[in-house]
N, C-alpha and C positions, 0 to 999 in steps of 0.2 A: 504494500500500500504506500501512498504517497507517504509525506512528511505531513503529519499532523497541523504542526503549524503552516502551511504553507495549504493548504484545504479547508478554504472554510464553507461549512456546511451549512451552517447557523439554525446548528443545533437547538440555542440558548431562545429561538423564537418558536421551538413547535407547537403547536395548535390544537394539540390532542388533549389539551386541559378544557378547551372548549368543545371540540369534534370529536368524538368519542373511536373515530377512523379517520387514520393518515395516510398517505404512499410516502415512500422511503424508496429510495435503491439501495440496493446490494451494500454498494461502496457506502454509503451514509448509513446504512444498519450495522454495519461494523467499524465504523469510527464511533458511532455514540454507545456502543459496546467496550469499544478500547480506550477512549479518552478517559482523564484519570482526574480533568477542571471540569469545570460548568455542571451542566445538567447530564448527571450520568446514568446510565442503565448497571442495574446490580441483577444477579441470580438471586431468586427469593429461596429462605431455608428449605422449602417447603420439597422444593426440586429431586428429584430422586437423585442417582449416581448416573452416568454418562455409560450407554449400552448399546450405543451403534455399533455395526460388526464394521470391518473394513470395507466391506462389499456395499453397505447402506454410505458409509461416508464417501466414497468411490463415486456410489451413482449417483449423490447428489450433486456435487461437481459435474458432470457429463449431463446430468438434465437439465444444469443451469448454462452450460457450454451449448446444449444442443437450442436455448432459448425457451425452452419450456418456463411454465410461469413458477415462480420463488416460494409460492403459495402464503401464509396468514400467518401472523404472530400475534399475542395477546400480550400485554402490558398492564400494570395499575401501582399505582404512586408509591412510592416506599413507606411513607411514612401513615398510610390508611390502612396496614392489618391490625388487627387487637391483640394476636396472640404474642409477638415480640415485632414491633412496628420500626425497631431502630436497628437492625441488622440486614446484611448482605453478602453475598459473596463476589470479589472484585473478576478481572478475567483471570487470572491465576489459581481460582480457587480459596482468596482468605477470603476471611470473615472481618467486615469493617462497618463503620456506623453511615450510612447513606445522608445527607444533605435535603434540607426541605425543598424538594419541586426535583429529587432524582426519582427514578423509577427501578419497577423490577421488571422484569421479565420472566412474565408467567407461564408461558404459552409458547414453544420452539428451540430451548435450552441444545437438543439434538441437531438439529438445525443449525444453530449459532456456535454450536463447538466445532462444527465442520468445516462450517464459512473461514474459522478463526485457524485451526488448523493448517488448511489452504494460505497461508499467509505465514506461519510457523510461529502463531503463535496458542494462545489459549492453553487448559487442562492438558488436551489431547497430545500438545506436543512434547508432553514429559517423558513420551515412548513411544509416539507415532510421527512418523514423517511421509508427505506426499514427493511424491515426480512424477512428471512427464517424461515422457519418449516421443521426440520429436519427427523420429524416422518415419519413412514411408516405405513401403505398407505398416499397418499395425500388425498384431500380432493375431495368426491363425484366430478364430472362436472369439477373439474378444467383440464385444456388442458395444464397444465405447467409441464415441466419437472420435475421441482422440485416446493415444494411449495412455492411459493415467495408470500411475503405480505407486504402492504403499511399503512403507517398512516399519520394524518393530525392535523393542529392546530384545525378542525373545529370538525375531528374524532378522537383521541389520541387512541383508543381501535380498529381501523383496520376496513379495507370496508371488504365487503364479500370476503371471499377466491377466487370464481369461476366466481367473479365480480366485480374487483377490483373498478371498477368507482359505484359500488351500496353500499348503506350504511347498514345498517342493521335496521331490523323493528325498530319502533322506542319504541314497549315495551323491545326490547331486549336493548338497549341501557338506555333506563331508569335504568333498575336492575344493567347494570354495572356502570354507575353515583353514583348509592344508594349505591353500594358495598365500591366501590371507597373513598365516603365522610365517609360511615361508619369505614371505614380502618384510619380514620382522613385524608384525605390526601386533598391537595388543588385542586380545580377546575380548576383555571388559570396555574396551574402548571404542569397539565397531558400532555402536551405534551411533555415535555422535559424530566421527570419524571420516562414515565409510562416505563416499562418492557415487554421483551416478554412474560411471566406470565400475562400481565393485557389486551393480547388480544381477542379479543372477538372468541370462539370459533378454539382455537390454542392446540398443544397439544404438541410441544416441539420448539419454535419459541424464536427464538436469533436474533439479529442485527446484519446485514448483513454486515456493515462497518467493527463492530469486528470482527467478522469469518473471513473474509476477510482478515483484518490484523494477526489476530491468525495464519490462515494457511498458511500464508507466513513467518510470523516471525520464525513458525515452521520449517520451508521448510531450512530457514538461520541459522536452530541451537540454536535459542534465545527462552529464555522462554517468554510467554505472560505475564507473573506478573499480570493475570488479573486470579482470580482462581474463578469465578462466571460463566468464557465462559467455560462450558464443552459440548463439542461436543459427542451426542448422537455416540455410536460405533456400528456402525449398516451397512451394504451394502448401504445402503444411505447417510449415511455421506461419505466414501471413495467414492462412487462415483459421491458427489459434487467434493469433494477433486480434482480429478482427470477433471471435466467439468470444473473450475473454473481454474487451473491452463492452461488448452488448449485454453479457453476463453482470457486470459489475454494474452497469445502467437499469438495468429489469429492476421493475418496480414492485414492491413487495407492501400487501396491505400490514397496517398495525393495528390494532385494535383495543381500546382502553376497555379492562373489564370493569363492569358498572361497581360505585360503589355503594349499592344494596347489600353485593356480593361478596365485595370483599371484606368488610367491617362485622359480615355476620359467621364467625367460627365455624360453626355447619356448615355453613353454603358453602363457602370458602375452602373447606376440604371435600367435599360434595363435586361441586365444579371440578375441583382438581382432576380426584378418582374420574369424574366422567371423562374428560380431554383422553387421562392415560389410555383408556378403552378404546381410542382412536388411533393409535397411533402404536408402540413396543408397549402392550400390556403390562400394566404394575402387576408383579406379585402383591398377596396379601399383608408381605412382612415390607416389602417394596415400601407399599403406602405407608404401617406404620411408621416404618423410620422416617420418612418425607414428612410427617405431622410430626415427632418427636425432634426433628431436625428445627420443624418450625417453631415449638417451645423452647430448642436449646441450638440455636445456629454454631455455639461452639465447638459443639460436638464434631462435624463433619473434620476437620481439623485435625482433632482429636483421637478419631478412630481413626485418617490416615495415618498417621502417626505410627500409631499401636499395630497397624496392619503391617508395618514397615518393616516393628521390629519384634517385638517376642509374639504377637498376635496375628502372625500368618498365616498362621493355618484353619485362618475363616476368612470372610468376607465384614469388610467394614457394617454390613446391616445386619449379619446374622452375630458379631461381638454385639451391637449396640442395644440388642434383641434379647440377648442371654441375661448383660449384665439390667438392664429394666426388667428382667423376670424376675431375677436375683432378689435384685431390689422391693419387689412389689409381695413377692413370696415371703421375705423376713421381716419387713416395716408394715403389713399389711395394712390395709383401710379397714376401720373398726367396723364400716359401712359396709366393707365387701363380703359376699358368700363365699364360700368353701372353694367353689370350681373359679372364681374371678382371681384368687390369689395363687393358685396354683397354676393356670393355663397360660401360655402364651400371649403375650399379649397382642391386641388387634387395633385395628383404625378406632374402634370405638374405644377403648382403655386412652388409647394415645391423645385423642380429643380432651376428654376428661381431665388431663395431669395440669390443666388449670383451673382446678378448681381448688378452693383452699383445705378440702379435707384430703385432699390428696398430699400433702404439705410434704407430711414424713416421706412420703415413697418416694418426691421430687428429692429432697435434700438426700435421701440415701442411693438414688441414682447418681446424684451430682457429684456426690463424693466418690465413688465406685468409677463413673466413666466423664467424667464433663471436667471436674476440676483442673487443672495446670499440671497437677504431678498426682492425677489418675490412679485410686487404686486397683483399677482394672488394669494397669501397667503392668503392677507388683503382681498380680493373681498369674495374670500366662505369663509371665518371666517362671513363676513357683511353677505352676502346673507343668511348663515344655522341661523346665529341668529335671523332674517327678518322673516326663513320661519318656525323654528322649533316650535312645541309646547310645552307650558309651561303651567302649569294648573292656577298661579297666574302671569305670565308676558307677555305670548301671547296665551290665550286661541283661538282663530280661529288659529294657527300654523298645521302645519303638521307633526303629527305623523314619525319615525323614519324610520319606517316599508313603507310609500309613500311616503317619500322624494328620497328613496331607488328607486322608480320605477320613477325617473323625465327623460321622454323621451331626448335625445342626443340634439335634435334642441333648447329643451327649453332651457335646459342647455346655449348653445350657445346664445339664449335672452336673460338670466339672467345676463351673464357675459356681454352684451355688454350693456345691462341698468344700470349697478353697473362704467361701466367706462364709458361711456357718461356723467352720473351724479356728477362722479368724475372731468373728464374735464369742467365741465360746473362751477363747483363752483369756486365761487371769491378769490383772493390771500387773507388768512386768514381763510377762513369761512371751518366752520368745516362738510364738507360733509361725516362724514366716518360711524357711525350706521344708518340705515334704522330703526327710531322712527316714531309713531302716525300715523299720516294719510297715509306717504309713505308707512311704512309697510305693514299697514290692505291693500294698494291698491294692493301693489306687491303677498300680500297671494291670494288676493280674483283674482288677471292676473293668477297666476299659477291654483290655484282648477277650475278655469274660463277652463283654457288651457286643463287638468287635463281630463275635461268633457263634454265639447261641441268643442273643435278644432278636426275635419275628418281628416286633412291636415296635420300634422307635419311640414311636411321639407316646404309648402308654406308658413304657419304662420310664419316660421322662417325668410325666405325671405320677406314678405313682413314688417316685423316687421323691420330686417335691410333695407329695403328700406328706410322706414318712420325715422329711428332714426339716420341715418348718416346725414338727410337734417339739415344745419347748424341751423334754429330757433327751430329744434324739441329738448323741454325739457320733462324731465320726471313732471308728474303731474297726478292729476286723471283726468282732463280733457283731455289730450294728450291718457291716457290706454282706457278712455273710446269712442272717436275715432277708436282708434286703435280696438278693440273690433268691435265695429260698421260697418267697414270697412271686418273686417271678416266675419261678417254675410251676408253684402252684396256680397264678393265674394263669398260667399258660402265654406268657409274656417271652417267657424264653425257655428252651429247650430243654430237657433234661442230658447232662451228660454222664453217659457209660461212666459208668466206676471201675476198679482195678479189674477185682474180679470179674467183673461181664467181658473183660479184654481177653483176660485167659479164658471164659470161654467160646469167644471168638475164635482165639488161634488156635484150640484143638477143633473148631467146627471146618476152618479154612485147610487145616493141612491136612483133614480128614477126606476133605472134598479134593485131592492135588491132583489127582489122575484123572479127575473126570474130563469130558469131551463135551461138555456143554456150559456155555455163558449163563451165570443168572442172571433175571430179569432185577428193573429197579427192586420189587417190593420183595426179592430172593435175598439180596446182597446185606449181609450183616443179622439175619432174621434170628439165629438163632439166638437173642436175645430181646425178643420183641414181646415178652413178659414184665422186663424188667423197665424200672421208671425210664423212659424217654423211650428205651430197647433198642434198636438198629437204627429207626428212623433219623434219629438225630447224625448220625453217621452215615447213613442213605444224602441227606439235606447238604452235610458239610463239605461230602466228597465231590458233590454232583455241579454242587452249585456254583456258578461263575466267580460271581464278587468274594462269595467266602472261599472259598478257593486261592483266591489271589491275595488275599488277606493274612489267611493260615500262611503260605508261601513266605509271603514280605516278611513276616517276625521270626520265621523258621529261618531266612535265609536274609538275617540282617547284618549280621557279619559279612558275609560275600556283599550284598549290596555298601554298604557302607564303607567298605576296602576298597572295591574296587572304583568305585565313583564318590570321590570325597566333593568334587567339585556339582556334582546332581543334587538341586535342592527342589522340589518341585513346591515346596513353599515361599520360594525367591518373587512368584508371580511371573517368571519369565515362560515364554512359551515354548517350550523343552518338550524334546521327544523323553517317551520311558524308554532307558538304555539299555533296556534287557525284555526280554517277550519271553512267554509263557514256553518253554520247551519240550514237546512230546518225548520221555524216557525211549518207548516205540514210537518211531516218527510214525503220523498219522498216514501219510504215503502207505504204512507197508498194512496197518490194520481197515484203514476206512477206504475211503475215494471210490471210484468206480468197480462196483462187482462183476462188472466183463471180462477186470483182468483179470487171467489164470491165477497170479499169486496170492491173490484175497479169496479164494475159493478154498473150501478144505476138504481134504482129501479124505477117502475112506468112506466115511460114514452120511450119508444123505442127510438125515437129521440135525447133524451137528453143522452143516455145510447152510443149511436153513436158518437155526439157532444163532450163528454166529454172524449172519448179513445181516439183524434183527436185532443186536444187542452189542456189538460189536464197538459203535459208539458211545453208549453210556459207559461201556469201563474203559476204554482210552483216553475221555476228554474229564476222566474222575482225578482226583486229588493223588490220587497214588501213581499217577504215570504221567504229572507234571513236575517242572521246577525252573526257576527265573533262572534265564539265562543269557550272556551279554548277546545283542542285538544282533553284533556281526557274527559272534562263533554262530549262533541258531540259525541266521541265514547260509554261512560257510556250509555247516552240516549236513543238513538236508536230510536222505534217507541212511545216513551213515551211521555207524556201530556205538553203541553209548561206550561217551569215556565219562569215570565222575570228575567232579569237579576237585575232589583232594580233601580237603582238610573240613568242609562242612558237614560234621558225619550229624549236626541236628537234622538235615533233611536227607541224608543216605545213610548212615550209621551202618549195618552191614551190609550196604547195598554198596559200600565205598570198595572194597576191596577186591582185587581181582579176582577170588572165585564169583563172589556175588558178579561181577559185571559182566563176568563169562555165564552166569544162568539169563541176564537180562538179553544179552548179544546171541543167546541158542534161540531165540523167534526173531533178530532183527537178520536177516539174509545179508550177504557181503554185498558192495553197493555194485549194480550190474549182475547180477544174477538172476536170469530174467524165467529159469526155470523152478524156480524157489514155489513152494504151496504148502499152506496151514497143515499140519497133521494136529488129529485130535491131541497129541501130547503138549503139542504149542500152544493149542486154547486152552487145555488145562493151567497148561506153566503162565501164559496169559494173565488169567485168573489169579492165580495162587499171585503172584509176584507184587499184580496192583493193589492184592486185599490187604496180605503185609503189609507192604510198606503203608499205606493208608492208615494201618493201626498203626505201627511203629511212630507215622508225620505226627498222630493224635495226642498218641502215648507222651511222647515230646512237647506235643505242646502243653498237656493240662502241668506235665509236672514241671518243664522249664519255665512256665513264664509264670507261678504261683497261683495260677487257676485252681487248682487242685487245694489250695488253701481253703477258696471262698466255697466251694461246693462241696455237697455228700460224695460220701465213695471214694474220697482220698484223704483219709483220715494222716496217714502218713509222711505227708508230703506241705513242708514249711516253708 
């Protein structure tokens, strides 16, 4: 954009205090966005968080290039809401006090971070940057007028051209890392760095904010004094030239929302929730924190903050969510019933927090998540130290990579076990690390939670039922109740106890010869008497997520050696460096039954049984394991090697006889005359039930499970 001072808009005379509708162009709705004197435009608290994909900020650039109309924005005065009249958000994202005759911006916040973007500034630019590719032709498939391209702190090298929200393979991304580091260049520093030269598959791609400025400051007579932006001289440059300057002229309605509307609390959120419905739908928890935002605009601030640093591993609305549950669970309203102080809270709780009987829950919110030096700070600093793995300070910890995936309700139990415990301790006494027995208790409720809770959102509930009653402390006698209580409502599953294993493994090595697959409700039966009985072992082994889950904490050591630099709680857009591993590649047991080597030999029945069932025991718990990205791509349908030294997830599956019974069903690679005999679906069989027990067995007793639940009396 031009030089501020040097464009006057005149701003300082608009009309919309009389005309309740203005026209603006482009270029003028982002200067009275970006000016910082006179009569300026702020983001109202109320706004949710910024949720455009690449591909929405993409296209709206190329609809305003292609001259399509800019569409409607809403506005209303800053200083006419009731609920905090004297806050805003500036274009950077702080919080500051607006000026009498500034406005907000109610209506297009999505819109106006893209506008701003395109210019290199705004929110978005703290990790997103646009270009152009001037070249002619554009690129195969792409639908853009012109080619427009995006990058990211997670991608610095650009998504696909013809898809912007798709990354690019991930061997093509390798080679430009390699190039990159070969160049000496820094890692952490590609994005700020890199060059339209260092995009991936570009062939004349400049920065969109410079051109931008270029061809305006051109337009004014002024040199660029930037002699690196040369503008390809081609029929496509001139007629950017030409889309870009009509773009920035297109007239765009404003529109003052009445002040009936806004002065009336209700309406005012009312209004809001409708527009969202038009446009990237609010979640439910979306809206509350948009109306808690608007009681406390410091907060947005706040929870970036927190999201930066020990509190990554949520989402700025689902911390903000947790800790006002927290809060409204232990300060309760004398006024509230039983199910208001325990639920989550909604658009309607969040209205109400101005009311004066609400007092206590505000000031114990405030001090938990709003204040300057936040005790929701101190809570996930305690909690990530409590939960993380450490190979010499908390080996049963949890891996980076499934701390990352801790369900929203847990989350909300954590924080409200971290301040219960808080409040409970004596004036002096030092409640603040989760050491020894509390921790291993709090790891072994979470991987507990992690793998047998069905229920989410009731665990959560009935967890704050239990912990707001005045005598309920934290203890492992109090978790393991609690535990207890979920089995019996059927909240979470029951797990096999020692005994029901051993008699699993004489049920399984009894069956070793056999020539036929069991079916799901076959697999683990022989203990389908016993509380939970198979099923809960049926559910763990079969099932995707918990699968991938059991895996991460089993196999956190290997992940966290070999990738010290993967944090998937960084917020950067990172591939998982390791994929799910077929023990028997899936090639030699599943894919197409035409070919001869998936056919079994001998017995007609068992040749039927095993095209039929074949995939439930391959894609089960016991014939996977994380494995780095490239060896699993390397491998293919090649011979299992183990991996060495993680015997929690091979234990005698690590040694060379074991890997010589696993390699007697995997054929040598090229062996095109290879077929099932019934002794291979037996050994099948037998190999993934073991180890399956064995993964279990490992887990209840390594990670202190076995403490909180029946049937492992033994085990500290």
């Amino acid at each position: 954009m031009r030089d501020q001072t040097t464009l006057d808009l005149e701003l300082d005379k608009f009309s919309i205090d009389d005309d309740p509708t203005i026209s603006l162009s482009i270029a003028q709705l982002m200067e009275w966005r970006r000016r910082k004197t006179g009569r300026r435009l702020w983001l109202p608290p109320i706004q949710r968080a910024l949720v455009w994909t690449n591909e929405q900020i993409i296209n709206y650039w190329d609809s305003l290039l292609r001259g399509y109309p800019p569409g409607l924005m809403m506005v209303h005065e800053a200083h006419s809401t009731p609920l905090k009249p004297d806050q805003g958000y500036d274009t950077d994202g702080k919080p500051d006090r607006p000026d009498a005759g500034d406005y907000q911006l109610f209506d297009g916040q999505q819109r106006m971070a893209a506008l701003l973007l395109g210019i290199g500034e705004g929110p978005l630019h703290r990790h997103l940057r646009l270009w152009i590719d001037l070249a002619d032709p554009r690129t195969p498939g792409s639908d853009l007028k012109f080619q427009l391209r995006i990058t990211s702190t997670g991608q610095p090298f650009g998504y696909k051209p013809d898809a912007p929200n798709q990354k690019f393979d991930l061997g093509t991304r390798h080679e430009k890392w390699a190039e990159w580091k070969e160049a000496g260049k820094v890692d952490e520093a590609a994005f700020q760095s890199v060059t339209g030269s260092d995009l991936i598959g570009q062939q004349h791609a400049l920065s969109l904010p410079e051109v931008i400025r270029g061809i305006l400051l051109e337009e004014c007579g002024r040199n660029t004094g930037d002699r690196s932006l040369t503008l390809p001289e081609s029929a496509q440059t001139e007629a950017f030239r030409a889309a870009l300057q009509k773009a920035l002229n297109s007239r765009l309605i404003v529109h003052r929302v009445p002040a009936e509307i806004v002065n009336d609390p209700e309406e005012y959120v009312r209004f809001f929730r409708r527009l969202g419905q038009g446009g990237t739908r609010l979640s439910n928890d979306e809206l509350t924190y948009s109306i808690i935002k608007h009681a406390f605009p410091e907060i947005r601030s706040t929870m970036e903050s927190i999201v930066k640093g020990p509190g990554r591993f949520a989402g700025e609305v689902d911390l903000a969510l947790a800790a006002m549950r927290a809060a409204k669970a232990l300060h309760t309203d004398e006024n509230a019933k039983g199910w208001e102080a325990i639920g989550r809270p909604d658009p309607s709780f969040a209205t109400r927090l101005t009311e004066r009987c609400l007092e206590t829950i505000r000031s114990a919110f405030c001090r938990m998540a709003v204040d300057p030096s936040p005790t929701l700070t101190q809570t996930l600093t305690r909690l990530r130290a409590a939960l993380e793995y450490d190979a010499q300070e908390h080996a049963r910890g949890l891996p980076a990579i499934l701390l990352a995936r801790l369900p929203t309700e847990l989350l909300d139990v954590l924080i409200l076990f971290d301040e219960k415990r808080r409040l409970a301790a004596s004036p002096g006494e030092d409640r603040q690390a989760w050491d020894g027995q509390e921790r291993d208790t709090l790891t072994a409720f979470v991987l507990h939670w992690l793998l047998f809770v069905g229920n989410d959102s009731k665990a959560a509930w009935h967890a704050f039922e239990r912990v707001i009653e005045p005598g309920w402390s934290w203890s492992l006698a109090s978790i393991r109740a609690l535990v207890e209580h979920y089995e019996q409502e059927g909240i979470a599953r029951h797990a096999p106890g020692e005994q029901a294993l051993g008699e699993l493994r004489k049920g399984i090595a009894a069956k070793r010869g056999g020539h036929r697959l069991r079916t799901w409700s076959e697999r683990f039966s022989e203990i389908d008497e016993a509380p939970g009985g198979g099923e809960t072992l049926r559910i763990l082994s079969t099932h995707g997520e918990l699968v991938r889950r059991a895996l991460m904490w089993l196999q956190r050591a290997y992940l966290t050696r070999n990738y010290p630099q993967y944090d998937p709680l960084s917020g950067k857009d990172e591939d998982l460096p390791v994929d799910l591993d077929h023990i028997v590649p899936r090639s030699i047991f599943g894919s197409r039954w035409n070919d001869a080597q998936h056919r079994v030999s001998g017995i007609p029945d068992s040749a039927d049984n095993f095209r039929w069932q074949r995939d439930l025991l391959g894609n089960s718990l016991g014939n996977f394991r994380w494995l780095d990205a490239r060896e699993n791509r390397g491998r293919g349908n090649r011979r299992f090697v183990p991996l060495g030294d993680d015997q929690d997830v091979l234990g005698n599956h690590g040694d060379e006889e074991a890997a010589a019974q696993w390699n007697s069903i995997i054929p040598d690679e090229g062996d095109t005359g290879w077929k099932w005999s019934p002794q291979n679906v037996g050994e099948f069989q037998y190999l993934i039930d073991t180890r399956s027990l064995y993964l279990y067995e490992r887990l209840i007793k390594n990670s202190g499970i076995g403490s909180i639940i029946p049937g492992w009396d033994n085990v500290s």
